[in-house]
Structures are given as structure tokens and as C-alpha cells.
Backbone as CSV, one residue per row, in Angstrom:
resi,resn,N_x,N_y,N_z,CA_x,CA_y,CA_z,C_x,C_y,C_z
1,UNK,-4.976,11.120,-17.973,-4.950,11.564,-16.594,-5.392,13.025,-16.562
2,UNK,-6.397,13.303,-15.662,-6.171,14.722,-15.828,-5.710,15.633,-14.838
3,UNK,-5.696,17.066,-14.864,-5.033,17.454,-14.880,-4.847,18.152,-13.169
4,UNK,-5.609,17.882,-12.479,-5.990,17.843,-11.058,-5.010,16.775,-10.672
5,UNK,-5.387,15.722,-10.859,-4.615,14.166,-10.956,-3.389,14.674,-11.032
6,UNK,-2.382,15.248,-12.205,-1.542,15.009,-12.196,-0.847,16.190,-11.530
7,UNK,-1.559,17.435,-11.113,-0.732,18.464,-10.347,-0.889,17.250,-8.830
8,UNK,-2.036,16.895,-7.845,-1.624,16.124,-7.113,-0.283,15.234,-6.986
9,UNK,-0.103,14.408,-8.230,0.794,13.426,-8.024,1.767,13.974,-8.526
10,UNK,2.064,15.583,-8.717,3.402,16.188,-9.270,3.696,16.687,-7.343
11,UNK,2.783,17.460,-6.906,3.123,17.937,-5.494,3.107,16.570,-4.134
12,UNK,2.750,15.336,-4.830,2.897,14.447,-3.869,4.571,14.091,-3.755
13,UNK,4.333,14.054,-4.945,6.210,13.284,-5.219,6.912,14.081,-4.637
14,UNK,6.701,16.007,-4.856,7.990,16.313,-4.475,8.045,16.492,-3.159
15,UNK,6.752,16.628,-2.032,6.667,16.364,-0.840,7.625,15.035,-0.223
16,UNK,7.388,14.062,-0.991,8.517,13.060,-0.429,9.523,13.269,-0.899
17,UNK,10.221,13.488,-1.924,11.421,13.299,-2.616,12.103,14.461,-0.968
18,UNK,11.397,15.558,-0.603,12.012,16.525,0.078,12.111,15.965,1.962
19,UNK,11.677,14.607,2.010,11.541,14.020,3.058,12.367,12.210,2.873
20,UNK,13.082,12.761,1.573,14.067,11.607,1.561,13.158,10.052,0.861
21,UNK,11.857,10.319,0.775,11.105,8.793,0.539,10.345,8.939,-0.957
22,UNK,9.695,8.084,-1.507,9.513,7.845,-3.053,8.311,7.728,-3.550
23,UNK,7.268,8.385,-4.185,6.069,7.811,-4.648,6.277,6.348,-5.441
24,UNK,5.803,5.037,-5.271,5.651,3.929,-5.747,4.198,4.072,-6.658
25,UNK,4.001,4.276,-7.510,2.983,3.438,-8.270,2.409,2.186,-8.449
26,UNK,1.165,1.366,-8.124,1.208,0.480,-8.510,-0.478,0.190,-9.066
27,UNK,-0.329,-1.127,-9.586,-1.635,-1.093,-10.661,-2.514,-1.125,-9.910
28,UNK,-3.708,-1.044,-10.605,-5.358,-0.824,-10.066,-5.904,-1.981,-9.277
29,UNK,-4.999,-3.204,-9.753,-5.933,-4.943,-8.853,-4.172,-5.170,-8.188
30,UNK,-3.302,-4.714,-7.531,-2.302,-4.377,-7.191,-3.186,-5.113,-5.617
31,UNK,-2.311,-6.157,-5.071,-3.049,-6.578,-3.983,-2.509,-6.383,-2.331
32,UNK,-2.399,-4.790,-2.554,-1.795,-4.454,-1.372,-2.320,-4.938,0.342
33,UNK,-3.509,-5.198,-0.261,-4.143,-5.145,1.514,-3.837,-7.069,1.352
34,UNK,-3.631,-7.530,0.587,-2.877,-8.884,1.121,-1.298,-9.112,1.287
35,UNK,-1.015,-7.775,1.119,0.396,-7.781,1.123,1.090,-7.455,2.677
36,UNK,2.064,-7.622,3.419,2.909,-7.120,4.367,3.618,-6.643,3.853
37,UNK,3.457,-4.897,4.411,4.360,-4.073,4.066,5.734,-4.278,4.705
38,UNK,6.030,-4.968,5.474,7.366,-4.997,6.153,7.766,-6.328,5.608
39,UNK,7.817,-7.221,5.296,8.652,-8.228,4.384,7.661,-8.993,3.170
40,UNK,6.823,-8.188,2.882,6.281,-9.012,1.690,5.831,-10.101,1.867
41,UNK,4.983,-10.766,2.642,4.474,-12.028,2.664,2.860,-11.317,2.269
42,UNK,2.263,-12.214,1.065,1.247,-12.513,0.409,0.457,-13.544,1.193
43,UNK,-0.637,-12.985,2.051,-1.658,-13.683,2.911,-2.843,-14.080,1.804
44,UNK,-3.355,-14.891,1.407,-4.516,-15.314,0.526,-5.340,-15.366,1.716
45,UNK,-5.315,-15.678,2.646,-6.605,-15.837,3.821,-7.635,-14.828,2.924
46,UNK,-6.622,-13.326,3.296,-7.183,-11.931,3.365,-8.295,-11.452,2.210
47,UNK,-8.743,-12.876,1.076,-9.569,-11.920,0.035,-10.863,-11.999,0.852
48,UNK,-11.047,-12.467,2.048,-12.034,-12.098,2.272,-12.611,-11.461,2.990
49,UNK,-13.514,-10.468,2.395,-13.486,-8.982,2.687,-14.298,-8.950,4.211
50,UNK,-14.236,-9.677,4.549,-14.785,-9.602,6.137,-13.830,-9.472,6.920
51,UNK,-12.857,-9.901,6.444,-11.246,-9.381,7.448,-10.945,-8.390,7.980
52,UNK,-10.765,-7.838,8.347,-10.456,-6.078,8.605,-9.593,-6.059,9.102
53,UNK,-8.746,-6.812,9.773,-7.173,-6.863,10.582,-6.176,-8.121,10.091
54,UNK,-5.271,-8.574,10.318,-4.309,-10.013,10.517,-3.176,-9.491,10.414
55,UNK,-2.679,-10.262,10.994,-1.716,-10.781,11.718,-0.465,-11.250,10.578
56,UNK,0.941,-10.923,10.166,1.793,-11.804,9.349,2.459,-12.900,9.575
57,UNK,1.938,-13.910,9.393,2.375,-15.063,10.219,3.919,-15.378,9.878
58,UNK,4.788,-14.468,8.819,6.274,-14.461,8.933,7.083,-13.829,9.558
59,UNK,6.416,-12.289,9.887,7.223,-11.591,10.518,6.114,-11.159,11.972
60,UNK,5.004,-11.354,11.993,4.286,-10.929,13.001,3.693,-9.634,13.010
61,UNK,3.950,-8.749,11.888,3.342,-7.322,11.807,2.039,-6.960,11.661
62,UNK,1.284,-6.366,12.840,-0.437,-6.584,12.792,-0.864,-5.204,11.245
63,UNK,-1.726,-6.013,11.468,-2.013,-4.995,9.442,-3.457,-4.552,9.510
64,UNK,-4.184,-3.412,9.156,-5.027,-3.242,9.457,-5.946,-2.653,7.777
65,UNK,-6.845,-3.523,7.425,-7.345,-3.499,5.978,-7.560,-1.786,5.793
66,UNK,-8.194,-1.200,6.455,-8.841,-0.086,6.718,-7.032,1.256,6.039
């Protein structure tokens, strides 16, 4: 990692830690934009990259790829 990289993700963390919330890490093929951030439902519709919005059909939370 270098060392730009890691002063960023040293002053990111403590920006949240001082606002009560947490840097999460996660891996590089980590499939967030199919993910709902508000209860975790895994949409497969979404690999395709023409999507740019949807809808969670468990909880209803509109999600925006972008």
C-alpha cells in the first residue's frame, strides 16, 4: 500500500471514528452495487451493467448504481 493510500485511510478512519461510525473494508470483486445497504438483499438482476437504479424488492429501498 502506499503511502498516500495509507495516510488517506489513516485520516478517513479517524474522521469517522470522531462521528461515532466505522471504516468497513471490503474486497476488490466485493458486490456492493448488488447489494442493499439497508437489509442486505443480494439482487442478481443488477450484473447488468445497463442498470443504473432498482428498486429492493424486500425492503423497497431505491438504490442508485452511480
Amino acid at each position: 500500500m502506499s503511502r498516500v493510500l495509507f495516510c488517506f485511510i489513516t485520516f478517513l478512519r479517524y474522521k469517522l471514528e470522531d462521528e461515532s461510525k466505522k471504516l468497513v473494508k471490503v474486497g476488490r470483486f466485493f458486490a456492493s452495487s448488488q447489494t442493499c445497504s439497508v437489509c442486505g438483499y443480494k439482487n442478481a438482476k443488477t450484473k447488468n451493467l445497463a442498470l443504473r437504479e432498482w428498486d429492493c424488492p424486500q425492503c423497497g429501498t431505491h438504490h442508485d448504481r452511480d
